[in-house]
N, CA, C and O atoms as a printed pandas DataFrame, in Angstrom:
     atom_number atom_name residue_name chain_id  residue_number  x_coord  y_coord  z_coord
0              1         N          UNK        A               1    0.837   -1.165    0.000
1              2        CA          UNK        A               1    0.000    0.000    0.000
2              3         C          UNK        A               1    0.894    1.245    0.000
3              4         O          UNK        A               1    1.915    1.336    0.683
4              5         N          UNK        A               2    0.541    1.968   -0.624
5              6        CA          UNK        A               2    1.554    3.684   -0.459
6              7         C          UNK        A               2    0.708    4.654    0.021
7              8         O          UNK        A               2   -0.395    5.080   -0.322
8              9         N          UNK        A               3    1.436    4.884    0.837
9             10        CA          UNK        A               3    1.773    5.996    1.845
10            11         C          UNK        A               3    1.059    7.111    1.245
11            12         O          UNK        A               3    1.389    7.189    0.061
12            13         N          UNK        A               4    0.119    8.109    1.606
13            14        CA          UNK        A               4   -0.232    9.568    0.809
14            15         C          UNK        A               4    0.848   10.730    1.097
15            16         O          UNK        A               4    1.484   10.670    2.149
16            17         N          UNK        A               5    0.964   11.277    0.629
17            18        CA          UNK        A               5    2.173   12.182    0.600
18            19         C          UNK        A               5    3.257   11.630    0.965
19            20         O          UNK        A               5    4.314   12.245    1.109
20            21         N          UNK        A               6    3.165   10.910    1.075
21            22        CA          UNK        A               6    5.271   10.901    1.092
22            23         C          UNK        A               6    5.959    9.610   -0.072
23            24         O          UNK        A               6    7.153    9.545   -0.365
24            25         N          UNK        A               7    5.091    8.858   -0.496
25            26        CA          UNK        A               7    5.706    7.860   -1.640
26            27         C          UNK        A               7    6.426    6.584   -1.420
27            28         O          UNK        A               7    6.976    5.727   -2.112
28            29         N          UNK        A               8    6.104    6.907    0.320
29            30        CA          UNK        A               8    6.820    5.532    1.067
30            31         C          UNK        A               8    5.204    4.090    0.225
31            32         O          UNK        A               8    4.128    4.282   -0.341
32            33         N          UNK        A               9    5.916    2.950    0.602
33            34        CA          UNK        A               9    5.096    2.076   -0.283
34            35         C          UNK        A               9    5.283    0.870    1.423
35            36         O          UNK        A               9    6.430    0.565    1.748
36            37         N          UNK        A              10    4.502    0.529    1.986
37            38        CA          UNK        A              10    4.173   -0.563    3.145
38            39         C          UNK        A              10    3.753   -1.466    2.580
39            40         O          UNK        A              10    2.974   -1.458    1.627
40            41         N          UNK        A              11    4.460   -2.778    3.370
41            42        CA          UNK        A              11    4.567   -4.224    2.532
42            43         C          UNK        A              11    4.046   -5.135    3.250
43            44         O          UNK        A              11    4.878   -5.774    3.895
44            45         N          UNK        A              12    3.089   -5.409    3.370
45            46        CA          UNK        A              12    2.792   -6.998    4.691
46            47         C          UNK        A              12    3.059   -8.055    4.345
47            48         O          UNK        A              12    2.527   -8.835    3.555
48            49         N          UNK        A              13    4.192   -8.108    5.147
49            50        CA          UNK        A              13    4.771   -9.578    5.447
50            51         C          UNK        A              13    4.452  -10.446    6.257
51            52         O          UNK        A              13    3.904  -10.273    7.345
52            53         N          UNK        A              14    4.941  -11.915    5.527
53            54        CA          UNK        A              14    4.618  -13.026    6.710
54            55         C          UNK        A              14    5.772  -13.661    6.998
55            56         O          UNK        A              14    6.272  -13.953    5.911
56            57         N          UNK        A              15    6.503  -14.053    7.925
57            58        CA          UNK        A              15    7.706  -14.745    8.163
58            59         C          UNK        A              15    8.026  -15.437    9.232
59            60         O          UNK        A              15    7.870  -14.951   10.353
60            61         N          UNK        A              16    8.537  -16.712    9.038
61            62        CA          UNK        A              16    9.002  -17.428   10.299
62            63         C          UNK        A              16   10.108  -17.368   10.555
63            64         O          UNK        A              16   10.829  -17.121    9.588
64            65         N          UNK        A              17   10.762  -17.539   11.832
65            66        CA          UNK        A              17   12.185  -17.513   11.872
66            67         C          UNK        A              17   12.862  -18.627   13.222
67            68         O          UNK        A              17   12.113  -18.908   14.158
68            69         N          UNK        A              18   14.141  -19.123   13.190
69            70        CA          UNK        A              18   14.010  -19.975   14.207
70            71         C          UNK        A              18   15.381  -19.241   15.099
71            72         O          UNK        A              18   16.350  -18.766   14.508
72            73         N          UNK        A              19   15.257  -19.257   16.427
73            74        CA          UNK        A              19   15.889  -18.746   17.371
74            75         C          UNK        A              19   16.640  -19.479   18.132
75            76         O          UNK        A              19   16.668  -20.705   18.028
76            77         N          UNK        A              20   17.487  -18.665   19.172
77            78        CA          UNK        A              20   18.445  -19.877   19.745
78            79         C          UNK        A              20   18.712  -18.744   20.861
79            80         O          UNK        A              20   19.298  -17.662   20.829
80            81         N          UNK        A              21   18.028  -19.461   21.861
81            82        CA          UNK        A              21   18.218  -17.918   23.167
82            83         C          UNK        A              21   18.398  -19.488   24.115
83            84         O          UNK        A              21   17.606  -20.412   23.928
84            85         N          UNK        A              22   19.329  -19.568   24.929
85            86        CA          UNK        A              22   19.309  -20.850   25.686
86            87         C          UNK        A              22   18.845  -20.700   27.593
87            88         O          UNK        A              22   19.095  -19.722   28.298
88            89         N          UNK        A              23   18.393  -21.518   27.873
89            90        CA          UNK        A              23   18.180  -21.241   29.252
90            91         C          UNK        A              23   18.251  -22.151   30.062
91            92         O          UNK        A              23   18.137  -23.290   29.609
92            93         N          UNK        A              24   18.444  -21.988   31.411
93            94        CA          UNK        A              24   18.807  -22.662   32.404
94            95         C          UNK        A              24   18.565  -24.108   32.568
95            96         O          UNK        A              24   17.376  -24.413   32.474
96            97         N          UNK        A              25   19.559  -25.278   32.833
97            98        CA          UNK        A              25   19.664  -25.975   33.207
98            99         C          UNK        A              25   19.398  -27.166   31.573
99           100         O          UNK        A              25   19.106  -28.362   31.562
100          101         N          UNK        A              26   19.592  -26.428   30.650
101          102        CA          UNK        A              26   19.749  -26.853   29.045
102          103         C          UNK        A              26   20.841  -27.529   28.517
103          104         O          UNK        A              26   21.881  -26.873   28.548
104          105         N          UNK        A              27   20.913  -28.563   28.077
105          106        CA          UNK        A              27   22.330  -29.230   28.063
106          107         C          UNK        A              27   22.398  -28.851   26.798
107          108         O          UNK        A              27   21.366  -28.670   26.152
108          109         N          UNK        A              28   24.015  -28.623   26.098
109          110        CA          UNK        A              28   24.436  -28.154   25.322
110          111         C          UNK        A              28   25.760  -28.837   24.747
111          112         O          UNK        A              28   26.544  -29.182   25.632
112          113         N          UNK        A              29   26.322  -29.205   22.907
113          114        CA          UNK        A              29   27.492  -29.142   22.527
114          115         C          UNK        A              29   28.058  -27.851   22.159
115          116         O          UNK        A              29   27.562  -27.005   21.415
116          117         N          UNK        A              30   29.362  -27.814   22.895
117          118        CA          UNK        A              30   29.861  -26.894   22.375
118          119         C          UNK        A              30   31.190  -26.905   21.914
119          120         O          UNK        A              30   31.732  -27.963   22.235
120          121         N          UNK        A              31   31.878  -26.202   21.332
121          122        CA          UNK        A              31   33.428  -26.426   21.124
122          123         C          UNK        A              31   34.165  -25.220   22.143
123          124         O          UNK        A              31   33.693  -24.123   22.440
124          125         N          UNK        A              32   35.337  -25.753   22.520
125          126        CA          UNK        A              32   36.134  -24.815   23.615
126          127         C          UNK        A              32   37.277  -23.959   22.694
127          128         O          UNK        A              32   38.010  -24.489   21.859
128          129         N          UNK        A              33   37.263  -22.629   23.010
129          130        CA          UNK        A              33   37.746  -21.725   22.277
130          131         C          UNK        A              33   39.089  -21.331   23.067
131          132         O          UNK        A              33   40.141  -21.232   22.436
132          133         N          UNK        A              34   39.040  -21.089   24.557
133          134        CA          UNK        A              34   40.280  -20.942   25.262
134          135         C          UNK        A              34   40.176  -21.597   26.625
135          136         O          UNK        A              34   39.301  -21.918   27.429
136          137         N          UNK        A              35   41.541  -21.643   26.488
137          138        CA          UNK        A              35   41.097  -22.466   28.124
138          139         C          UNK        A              35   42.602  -21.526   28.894
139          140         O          UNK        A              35   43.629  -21.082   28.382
140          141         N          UNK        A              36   42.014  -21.529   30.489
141          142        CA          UNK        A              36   43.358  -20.543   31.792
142          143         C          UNK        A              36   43.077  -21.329   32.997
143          144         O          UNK        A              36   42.178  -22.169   33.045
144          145         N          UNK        A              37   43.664  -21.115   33.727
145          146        CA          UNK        A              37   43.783  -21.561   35.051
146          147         C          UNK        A              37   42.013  -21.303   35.684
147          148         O          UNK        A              37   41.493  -21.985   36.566
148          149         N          UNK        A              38   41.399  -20.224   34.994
149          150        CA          UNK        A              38   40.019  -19.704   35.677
150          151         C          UNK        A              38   39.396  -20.759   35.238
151          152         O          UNK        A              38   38.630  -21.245   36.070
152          153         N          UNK        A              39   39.467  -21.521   33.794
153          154        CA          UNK        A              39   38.322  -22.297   33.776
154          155         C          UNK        A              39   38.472  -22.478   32.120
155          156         O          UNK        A              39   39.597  -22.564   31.628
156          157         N          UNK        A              40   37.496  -22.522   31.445
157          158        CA          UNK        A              40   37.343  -22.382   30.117
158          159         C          UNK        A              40   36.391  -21.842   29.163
159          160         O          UNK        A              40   35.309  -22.414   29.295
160          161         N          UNK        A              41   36.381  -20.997   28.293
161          162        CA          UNK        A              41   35.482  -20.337   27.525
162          163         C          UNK        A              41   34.619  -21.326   26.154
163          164         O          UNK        A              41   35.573  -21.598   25.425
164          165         N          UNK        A              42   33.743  -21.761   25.698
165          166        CA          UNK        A              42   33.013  -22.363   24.766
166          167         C          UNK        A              42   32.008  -21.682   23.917
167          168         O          UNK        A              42   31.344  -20.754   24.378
168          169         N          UNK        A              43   31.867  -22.089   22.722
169          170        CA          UNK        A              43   30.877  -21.478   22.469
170          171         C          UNK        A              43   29.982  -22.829   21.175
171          172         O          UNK        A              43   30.405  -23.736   20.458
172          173         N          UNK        A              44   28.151  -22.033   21.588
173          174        CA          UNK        A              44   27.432  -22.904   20.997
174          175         C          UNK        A              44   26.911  -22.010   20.089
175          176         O          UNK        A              44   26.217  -21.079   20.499
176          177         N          UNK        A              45   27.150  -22.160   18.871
177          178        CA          UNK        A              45   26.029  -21.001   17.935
178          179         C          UNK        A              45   27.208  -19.806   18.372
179          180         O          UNK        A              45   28.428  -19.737   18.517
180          181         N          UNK        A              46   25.802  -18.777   18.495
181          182        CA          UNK        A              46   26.366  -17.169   18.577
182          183         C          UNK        A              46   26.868  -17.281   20.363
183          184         O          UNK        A              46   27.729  -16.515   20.795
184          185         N          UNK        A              47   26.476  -17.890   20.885
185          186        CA          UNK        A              47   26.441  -18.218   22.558
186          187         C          UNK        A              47   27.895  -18.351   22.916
187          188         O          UNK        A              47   28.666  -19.009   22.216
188          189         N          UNK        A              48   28.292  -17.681   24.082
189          190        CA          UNK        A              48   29.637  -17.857   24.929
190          191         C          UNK        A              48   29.207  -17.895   26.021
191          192         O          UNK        A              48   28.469  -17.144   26.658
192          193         N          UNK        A              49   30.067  -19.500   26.391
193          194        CA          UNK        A              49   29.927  -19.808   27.431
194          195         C          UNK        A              49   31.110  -20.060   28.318
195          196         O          UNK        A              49   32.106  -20.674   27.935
196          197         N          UNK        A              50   30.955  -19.545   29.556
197          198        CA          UNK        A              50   32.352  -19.744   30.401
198          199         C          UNK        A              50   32.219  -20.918   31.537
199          200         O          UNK        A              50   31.185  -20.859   32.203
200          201         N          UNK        A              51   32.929  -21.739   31.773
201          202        CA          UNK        A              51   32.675  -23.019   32.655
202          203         C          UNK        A              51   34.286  -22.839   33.884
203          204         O          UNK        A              51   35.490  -23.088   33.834
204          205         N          UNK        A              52   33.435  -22.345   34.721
205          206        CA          UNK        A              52   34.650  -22.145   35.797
206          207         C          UNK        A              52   35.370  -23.334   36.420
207          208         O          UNK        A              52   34.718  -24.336   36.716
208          209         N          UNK        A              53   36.523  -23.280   36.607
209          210        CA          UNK        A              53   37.431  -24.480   37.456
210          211         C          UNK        A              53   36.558  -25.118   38.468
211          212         O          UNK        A              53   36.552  -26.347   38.539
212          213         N          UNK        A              54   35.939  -24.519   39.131
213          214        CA          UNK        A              54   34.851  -24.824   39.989
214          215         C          UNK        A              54   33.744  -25.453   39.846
215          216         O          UNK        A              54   32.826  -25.784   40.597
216          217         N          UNK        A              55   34.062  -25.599   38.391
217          218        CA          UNK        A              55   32.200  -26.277   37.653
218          219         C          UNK        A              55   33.092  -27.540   36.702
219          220         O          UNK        A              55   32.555  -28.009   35.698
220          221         N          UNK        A              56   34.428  -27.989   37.130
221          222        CA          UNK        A              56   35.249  -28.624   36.202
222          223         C          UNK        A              56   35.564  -29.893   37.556
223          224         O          UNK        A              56   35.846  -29.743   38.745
224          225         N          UNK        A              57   35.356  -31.139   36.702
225          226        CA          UNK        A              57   35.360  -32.570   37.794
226          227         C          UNK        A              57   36.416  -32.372   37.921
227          228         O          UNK        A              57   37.351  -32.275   37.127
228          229         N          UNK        A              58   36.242  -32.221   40.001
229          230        CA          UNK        A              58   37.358  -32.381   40.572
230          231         C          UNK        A              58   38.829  -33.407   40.402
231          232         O          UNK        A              58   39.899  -33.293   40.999
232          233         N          UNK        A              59   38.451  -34.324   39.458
233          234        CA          UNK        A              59   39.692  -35.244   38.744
234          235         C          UNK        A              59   40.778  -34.552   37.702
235          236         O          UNK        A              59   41.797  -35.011   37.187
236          237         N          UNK        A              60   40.148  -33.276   37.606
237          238        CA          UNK        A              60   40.684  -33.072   35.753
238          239         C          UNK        A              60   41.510  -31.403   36.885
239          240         O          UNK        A              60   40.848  -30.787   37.720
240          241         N          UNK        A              61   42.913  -31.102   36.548
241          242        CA          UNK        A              61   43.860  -30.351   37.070
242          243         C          UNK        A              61   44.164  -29.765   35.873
243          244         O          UNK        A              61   44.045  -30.474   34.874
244          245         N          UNK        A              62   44.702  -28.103   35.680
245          246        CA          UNK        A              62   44.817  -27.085   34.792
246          247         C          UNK        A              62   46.548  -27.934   34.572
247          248         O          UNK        A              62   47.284  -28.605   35.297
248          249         N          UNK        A              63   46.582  -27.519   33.429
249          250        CA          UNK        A              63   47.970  -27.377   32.868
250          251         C          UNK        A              63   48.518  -26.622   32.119
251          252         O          UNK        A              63   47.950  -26.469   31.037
252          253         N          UNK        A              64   49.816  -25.846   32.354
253          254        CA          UNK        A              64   49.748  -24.530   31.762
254          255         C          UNK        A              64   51.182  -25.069   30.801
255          256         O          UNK        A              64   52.035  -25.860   31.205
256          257         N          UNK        A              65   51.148  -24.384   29.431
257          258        CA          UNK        A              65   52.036  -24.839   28.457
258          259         C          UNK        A              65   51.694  -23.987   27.641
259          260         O          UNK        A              65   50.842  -23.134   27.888
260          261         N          UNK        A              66   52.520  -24.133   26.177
261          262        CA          UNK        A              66   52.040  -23.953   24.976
262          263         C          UNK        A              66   50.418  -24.496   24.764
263          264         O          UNK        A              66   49.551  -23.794   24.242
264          265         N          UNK        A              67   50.255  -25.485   25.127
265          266        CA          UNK        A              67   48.614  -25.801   24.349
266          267         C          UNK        A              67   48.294  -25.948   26.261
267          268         O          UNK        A              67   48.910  -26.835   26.853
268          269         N          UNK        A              68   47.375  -25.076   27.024
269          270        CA          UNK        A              68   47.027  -24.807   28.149
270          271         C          UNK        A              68   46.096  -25.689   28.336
271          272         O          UNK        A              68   45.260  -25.481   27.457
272          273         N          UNK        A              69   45.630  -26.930   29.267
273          274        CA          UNK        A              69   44.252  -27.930   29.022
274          275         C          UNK        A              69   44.157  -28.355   30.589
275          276         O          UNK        A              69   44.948  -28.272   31.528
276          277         N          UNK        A              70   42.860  -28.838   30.449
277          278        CA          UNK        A              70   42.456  -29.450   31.764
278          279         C          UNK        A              70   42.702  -30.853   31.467
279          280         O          UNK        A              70   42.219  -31.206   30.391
280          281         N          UNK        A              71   43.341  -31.783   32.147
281          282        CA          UNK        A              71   43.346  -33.322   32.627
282          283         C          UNK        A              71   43.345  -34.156   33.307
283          284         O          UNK        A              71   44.283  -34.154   34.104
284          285         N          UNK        A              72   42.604  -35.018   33.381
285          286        CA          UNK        A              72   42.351  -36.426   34.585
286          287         C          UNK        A              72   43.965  -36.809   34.563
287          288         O          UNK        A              72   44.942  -36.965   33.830
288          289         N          UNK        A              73   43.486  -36.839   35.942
289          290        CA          UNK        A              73   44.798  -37.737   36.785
290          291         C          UNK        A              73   45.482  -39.011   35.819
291          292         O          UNK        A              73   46.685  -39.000   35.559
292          293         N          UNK        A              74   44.791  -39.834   35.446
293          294        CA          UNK        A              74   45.235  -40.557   34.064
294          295         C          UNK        A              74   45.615  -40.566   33.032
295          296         O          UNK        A              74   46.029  -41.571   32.455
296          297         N          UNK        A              75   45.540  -39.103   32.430
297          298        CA          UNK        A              75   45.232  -38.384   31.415
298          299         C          UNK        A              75   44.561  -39.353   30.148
299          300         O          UNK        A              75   45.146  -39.686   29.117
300          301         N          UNK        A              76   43.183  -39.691   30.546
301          302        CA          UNK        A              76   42.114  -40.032   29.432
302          303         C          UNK        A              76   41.700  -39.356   28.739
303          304         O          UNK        A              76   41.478  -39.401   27.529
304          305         N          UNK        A              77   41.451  -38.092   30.095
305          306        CA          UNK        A              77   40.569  -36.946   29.555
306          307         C          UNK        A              77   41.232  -35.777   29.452
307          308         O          UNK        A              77   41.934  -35.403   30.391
308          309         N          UNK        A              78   41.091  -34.921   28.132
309          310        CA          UNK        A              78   41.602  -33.391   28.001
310          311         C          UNK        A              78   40.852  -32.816   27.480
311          312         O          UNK        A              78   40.098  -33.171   26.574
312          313         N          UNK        A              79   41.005  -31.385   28.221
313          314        CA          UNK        A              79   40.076  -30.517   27.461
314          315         C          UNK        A              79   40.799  -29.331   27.595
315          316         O          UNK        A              79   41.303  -28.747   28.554
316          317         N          UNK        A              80   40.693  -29.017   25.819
317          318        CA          UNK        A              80   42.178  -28.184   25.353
318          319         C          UNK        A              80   41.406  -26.953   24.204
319          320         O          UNK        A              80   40.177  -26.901   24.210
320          321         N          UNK        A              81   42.029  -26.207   23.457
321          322        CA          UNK        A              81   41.391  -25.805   22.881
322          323         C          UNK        A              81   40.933  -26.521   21.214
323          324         O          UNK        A              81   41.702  -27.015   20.389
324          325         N          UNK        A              82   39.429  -26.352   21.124
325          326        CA          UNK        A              82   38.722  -26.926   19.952
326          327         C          UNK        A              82   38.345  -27.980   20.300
327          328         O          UNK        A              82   37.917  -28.739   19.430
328          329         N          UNK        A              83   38.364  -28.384   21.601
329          330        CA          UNK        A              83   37.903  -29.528   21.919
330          331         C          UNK        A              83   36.377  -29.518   22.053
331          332         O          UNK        A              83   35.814  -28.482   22.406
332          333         N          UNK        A              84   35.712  -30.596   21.793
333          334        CA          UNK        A              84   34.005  -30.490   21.836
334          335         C          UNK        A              84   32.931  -30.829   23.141
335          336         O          UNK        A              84   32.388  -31.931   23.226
336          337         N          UNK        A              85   32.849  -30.442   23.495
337          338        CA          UNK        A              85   32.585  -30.849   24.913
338          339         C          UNK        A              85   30.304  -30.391   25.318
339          340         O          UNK        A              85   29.455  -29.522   25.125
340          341         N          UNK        A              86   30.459  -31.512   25.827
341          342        CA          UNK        A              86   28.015  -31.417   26.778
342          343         C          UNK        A              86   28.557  -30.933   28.035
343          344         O          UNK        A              86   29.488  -31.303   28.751
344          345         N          UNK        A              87   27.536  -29.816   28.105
345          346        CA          UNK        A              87   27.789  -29.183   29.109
346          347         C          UNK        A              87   26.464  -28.711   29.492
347          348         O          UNK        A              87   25.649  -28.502   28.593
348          349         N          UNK        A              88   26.138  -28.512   30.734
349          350        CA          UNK        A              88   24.728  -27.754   30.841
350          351         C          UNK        A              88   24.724  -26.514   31.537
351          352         O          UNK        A              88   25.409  -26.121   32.482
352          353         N          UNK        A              89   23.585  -25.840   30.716
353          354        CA          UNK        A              89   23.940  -24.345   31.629
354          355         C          UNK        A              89   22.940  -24.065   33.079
355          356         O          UNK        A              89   21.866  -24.541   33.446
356          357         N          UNK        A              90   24.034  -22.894   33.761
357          358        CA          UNK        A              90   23.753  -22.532   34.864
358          359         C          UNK        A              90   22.975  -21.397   35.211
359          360         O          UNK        A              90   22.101  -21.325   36.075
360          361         N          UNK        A              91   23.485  -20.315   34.263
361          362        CA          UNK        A              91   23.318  -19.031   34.132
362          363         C          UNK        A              91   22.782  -18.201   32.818
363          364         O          UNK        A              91   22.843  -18.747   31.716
364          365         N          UNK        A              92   22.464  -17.398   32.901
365          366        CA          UNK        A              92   22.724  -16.345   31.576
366          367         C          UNK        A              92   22.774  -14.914   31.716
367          368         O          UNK        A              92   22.229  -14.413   32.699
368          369         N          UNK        A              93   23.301  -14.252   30.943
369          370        CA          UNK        A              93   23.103  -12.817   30.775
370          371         C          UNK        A              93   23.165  -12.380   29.690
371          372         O          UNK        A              93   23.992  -12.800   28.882
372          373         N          UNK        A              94   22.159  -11.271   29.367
373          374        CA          UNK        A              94   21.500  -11.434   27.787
374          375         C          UNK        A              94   21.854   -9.849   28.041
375          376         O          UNK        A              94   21.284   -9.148   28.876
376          377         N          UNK        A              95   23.085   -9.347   27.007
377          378        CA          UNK        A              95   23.089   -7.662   26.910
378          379         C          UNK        A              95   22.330   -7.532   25.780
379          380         O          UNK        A              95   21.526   -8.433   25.543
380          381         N          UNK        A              96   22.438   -6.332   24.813
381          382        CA          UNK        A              96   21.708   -6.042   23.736
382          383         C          UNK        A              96   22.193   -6.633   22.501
383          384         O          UNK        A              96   21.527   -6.817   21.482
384          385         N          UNK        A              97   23.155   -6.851   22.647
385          386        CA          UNK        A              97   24.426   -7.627   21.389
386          387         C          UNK        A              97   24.597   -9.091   21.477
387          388         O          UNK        A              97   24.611   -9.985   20.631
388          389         N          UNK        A              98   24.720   -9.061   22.737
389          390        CA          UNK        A              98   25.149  -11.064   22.654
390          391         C          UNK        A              98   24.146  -11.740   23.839
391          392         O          UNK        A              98   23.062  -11.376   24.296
392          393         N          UNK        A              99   24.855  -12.675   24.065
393          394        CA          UNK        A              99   24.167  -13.607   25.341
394          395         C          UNK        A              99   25.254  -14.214   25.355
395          396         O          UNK        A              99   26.026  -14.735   24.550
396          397         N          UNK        A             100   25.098  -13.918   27.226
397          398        CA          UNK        A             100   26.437  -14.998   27.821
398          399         C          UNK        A             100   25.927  -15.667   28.821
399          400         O          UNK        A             100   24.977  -15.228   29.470
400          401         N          UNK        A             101   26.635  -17.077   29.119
401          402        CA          UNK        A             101   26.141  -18.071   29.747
402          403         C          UNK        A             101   27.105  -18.273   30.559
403          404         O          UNK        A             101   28.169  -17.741   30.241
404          405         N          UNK        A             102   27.071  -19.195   32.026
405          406        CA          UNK        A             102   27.724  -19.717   32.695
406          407         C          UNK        A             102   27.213  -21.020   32.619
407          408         O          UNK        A             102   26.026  -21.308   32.772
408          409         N          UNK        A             103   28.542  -22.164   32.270
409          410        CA          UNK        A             103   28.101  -23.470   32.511
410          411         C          UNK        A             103   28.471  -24.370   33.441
411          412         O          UNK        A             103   28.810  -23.619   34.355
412          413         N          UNK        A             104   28.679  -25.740   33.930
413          414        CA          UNK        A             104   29.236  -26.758   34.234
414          415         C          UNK        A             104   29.227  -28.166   32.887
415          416         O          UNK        A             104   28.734  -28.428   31.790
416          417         N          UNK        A             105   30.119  -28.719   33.905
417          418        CA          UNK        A             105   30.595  -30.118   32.961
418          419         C          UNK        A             105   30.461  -31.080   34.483
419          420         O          UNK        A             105   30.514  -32.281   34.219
420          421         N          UNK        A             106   30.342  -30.867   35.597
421          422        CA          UNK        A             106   30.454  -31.546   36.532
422          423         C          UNK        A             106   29.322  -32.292   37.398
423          424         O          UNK        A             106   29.133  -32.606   38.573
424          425         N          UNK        A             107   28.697  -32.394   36.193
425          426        CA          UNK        A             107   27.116  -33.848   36.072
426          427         C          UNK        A             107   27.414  -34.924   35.295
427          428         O          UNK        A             107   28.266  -35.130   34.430
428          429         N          UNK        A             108   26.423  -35.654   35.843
429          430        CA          UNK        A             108   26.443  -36.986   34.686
430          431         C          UNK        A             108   26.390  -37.048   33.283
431          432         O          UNK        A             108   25.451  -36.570   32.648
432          433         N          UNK        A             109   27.258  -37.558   32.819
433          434        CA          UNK        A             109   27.018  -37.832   30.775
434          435         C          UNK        A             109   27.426  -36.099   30.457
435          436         O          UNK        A             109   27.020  -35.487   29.469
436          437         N          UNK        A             110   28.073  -35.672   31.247
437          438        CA          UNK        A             110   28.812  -34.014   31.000
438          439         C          UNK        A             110   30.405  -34.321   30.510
439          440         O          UNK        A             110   30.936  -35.423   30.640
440          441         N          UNK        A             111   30.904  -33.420   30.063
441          442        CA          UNK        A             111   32.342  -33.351   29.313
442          443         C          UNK        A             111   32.447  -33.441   28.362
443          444         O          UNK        A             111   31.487  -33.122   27.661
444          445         N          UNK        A             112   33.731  -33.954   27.704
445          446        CA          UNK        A             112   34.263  -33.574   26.726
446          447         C          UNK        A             112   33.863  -34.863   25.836
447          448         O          UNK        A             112   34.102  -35.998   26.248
448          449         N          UNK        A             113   33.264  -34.631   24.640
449          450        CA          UNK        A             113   32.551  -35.856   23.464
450          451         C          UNK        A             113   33.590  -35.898   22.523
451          452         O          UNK        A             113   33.643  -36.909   21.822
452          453         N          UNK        A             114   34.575  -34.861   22.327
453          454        CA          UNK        A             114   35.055  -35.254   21.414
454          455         C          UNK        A             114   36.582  -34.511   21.197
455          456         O          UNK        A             114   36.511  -33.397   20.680
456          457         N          UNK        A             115   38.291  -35.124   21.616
457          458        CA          UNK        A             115   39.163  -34.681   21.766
458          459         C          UNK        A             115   39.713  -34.218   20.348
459          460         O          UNK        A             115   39.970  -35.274   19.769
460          461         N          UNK        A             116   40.004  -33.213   19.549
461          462        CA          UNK        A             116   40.909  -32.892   18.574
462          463         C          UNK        A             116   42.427  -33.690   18.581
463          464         O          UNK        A             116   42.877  -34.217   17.563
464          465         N          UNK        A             117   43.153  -33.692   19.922
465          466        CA          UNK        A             117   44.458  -34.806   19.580
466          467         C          UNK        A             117   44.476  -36.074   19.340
467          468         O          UNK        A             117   45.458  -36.651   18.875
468          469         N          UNK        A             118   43.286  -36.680   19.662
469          470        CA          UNK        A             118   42.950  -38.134   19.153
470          471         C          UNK        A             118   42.216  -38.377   18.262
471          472         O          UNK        A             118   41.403  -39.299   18.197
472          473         N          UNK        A             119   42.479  -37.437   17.377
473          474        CA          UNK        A             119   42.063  -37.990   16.185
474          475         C          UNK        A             119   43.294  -37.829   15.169
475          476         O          UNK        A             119   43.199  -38.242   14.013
């Protein structure tokens, strides 16, 4: 339809769209982007998620190097960067630009699914 005096032209649309806003207590894959002594950063989609040392099974100890990772006392398990890891979330905070999450790995059927050095 157009507008009278001004030549603007209004269009009615119909559209679906699918979203990804995550919330509490949602289990999630994600891949790990950095990892520090604080813990480790992931992200799912547009989503960053941070999983504190504190939310990391008490088995798995920081290691600081060239490639920085968390590992079991055995070393079965690492979680390094690009590594793929289920995690469920705890938290969120949604600014106007992004959404950030706080997670754990320190539940059942949680961690790392899938190591980049073993393959």
């Amino acid at each position: 339809m157009i507008r009278d005096g001004t030549g603007f032209v209004t269009f009615p649309v119909k559209y679906q769209c699918v979203v990804f806003r995550p919330f509490k207590g949602e289990i999630l894959e994600a891949v790990v982007t950095m990892v520090n002594k604080m813990g480790f950063f992931a992200e799912a989609g547009p989503v960053q998620i941070f999983v504190s040392n504190h939310l990391i099974p008490d088995d798995m100890e920081f290691q600081s190097g060239d490639a920085p990772n968390y590992t079991t006392s055995d070393g079965s398990v690492k979680i390094q960067k690009d590594s793929e890891v289920r995690l469920k979330i705890i938290g969120t905070r949604v600014d106007a630009t992004e959404i950030f999450c706080i997670g754990t790995i320190k539940d059942d059927f949680l961690g790392v699914i899938n190591d980049p050095a073993s393959t």
